[in-house]
Backbone as CSV, one residue per row, in Angstrom:
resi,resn,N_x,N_y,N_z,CA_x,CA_y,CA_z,C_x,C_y,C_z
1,UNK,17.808,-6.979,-2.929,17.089,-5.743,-3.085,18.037,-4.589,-2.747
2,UNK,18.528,-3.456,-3.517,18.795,-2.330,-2.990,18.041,-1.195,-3.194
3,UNK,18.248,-0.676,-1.817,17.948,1.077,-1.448,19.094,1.893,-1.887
4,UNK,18.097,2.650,-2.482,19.067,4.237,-2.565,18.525,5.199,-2.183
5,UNK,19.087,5.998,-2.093,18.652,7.361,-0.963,19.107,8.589,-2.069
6,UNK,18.325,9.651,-2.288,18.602,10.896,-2.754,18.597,12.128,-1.852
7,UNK,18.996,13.441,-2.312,17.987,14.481,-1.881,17.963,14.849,-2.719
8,UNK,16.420,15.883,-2.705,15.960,16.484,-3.756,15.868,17.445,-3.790
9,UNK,16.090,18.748,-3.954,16.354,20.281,-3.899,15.337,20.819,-4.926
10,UNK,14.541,21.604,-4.420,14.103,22.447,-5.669,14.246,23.593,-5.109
11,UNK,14.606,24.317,-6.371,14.692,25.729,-6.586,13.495,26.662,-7.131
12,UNK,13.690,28.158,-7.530,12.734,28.618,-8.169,13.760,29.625,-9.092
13,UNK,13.991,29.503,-10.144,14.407,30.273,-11.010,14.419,31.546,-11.230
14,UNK,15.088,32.550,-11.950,14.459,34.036,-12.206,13.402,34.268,-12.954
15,UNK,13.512,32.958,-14.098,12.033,32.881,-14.810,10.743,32.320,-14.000
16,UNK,11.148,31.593,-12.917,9.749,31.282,-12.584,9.435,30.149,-12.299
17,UNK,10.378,29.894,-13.338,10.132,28.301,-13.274,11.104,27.347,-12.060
18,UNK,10.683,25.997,-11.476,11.063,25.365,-10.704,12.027,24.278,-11.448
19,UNK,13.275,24.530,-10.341,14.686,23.582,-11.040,14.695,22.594,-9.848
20,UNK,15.329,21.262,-10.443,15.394,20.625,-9.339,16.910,19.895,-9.567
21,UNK,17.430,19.897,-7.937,18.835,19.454,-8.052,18.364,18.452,-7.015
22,UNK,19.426,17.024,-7.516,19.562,15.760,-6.802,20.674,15.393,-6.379
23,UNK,20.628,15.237,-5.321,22.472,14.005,-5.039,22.360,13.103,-4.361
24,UNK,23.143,11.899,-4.553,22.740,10.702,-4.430,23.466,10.596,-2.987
25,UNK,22.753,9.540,-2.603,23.281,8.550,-1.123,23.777,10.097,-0.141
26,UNK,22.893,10.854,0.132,23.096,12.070,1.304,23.616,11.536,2.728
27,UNK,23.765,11.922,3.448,24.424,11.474,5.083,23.004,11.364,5.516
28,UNK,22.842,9.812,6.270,22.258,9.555,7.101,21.491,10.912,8.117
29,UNK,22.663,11.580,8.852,22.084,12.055,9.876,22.037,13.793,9.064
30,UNK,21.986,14.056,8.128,21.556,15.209,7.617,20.235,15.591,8.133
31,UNK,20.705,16.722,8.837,19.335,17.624,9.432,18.684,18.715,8.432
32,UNK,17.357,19.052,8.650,16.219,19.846,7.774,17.384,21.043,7.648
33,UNK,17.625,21.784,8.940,18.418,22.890,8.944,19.945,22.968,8.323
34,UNK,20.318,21.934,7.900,21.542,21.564,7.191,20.936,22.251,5.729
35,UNK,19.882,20.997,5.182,19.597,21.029,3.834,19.052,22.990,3.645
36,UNK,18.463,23.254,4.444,17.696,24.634,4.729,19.421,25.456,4.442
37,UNK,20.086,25.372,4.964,21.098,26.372,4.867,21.960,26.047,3.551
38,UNK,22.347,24.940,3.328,23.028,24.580,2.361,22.190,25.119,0.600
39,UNK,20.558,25.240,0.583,19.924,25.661,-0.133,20.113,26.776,-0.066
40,UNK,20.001,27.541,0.730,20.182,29.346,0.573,21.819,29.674,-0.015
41,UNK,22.975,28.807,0.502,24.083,29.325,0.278,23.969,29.187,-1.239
42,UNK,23.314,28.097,-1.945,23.175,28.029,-3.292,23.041,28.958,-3.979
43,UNK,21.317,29.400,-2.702,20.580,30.632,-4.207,21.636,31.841,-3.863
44,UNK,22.301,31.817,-2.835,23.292,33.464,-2.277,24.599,33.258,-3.106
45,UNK,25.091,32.632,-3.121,26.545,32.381,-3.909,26.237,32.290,-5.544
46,UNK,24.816,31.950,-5.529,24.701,32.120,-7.206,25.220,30.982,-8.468
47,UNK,25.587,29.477,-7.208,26.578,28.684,-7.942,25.705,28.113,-8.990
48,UNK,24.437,27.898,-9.469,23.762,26.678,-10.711,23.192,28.182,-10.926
49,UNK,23.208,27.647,-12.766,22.606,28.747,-13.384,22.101,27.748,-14.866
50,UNK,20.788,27.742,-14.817,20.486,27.057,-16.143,19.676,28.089,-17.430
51,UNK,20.220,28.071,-18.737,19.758,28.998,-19.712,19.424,30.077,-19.153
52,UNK,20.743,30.655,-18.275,21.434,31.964,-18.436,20.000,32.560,-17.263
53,UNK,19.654,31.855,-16.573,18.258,32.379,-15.384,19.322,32.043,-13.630
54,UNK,19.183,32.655,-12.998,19.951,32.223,-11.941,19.180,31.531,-11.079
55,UNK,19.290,31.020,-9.852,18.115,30.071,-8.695,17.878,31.617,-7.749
56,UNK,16.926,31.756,-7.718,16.618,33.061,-6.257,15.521,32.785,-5.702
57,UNK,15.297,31.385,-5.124,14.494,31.030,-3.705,14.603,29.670,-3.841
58,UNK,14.625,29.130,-2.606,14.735,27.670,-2.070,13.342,27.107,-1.740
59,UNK,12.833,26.217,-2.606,11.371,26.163,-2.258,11.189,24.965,-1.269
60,UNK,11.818,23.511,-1.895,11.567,22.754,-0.838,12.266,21.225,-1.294
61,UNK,12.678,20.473,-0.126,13.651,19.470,-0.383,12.679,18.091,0.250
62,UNK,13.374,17.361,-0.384,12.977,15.777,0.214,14.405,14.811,0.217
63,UNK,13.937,13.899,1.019,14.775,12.499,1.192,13.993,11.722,0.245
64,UNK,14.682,11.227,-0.588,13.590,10.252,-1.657,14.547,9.055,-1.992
65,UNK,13.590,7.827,-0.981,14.368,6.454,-1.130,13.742,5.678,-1.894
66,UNK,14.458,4.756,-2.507,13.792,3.822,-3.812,14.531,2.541,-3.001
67,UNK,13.413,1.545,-3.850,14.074,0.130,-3.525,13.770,-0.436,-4.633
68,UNK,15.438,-1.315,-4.956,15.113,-2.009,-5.830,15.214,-3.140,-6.322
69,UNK,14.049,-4.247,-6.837,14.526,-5.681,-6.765,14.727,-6.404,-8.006
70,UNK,15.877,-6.290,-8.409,16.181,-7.578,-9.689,15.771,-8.580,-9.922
71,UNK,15.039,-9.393,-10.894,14.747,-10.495,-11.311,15.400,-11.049,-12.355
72,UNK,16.142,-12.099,-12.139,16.802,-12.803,-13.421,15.791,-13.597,-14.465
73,UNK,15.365,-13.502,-15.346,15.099,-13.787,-16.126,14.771,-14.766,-17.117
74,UNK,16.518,-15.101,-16.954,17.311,-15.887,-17.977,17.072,-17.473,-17.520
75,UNK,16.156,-17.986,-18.919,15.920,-19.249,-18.234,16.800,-20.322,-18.881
C-alpha cells in the first residue's frame, strides 16, 4: 500500500474565481504558519498568473493524504 501526501493551496483570483495549487510529498513537520506565509508571499510577489488574472488572496490550504493499494490481476 502507498501513502502520498500533498498540499493543497487555494487561491482567489482577480476574476473571482478559486485556483488551486498542489505539491507533492510536503515536509512532515510543516507548520499552518509556514503554509500561511508561504501563501501570502505568493499572492505579494505575484509569482502564478493563470489567463492573464493574477492570485490576490490566500483562501485556504490542506494536507491531503491518499492511500494506495494495488491489486494484481493477472491470472
Amino acid at each position: 500500500m502507498d501513502e502520498n501526501k500533498k498540499l493543497v493551496m487555494i487561491f482567489r483570483n482577480s476574476a473571482g474565481k478559486n485556483v488551486t495549487i498542489s505539491i507533492d510529498d510536503p515536509k512532515d513537520d510543516l507548520t499552518e504558519e509556514q503554509i500561511k506565509t508561504a501563501m501570502e508571499l505568493i499572492v505579494e510577489k505575484n509569482v502564478f498568473k493563470k489567463n492573464d488574472y493574477a492570485l490576490v488572496e490566500a483562501v485556504e490550504a490542506q494536507i491531503v493524504t491518499t492511500q494506495t493499494t494495488d491489486y494484481d490481476l493477472v491470472l
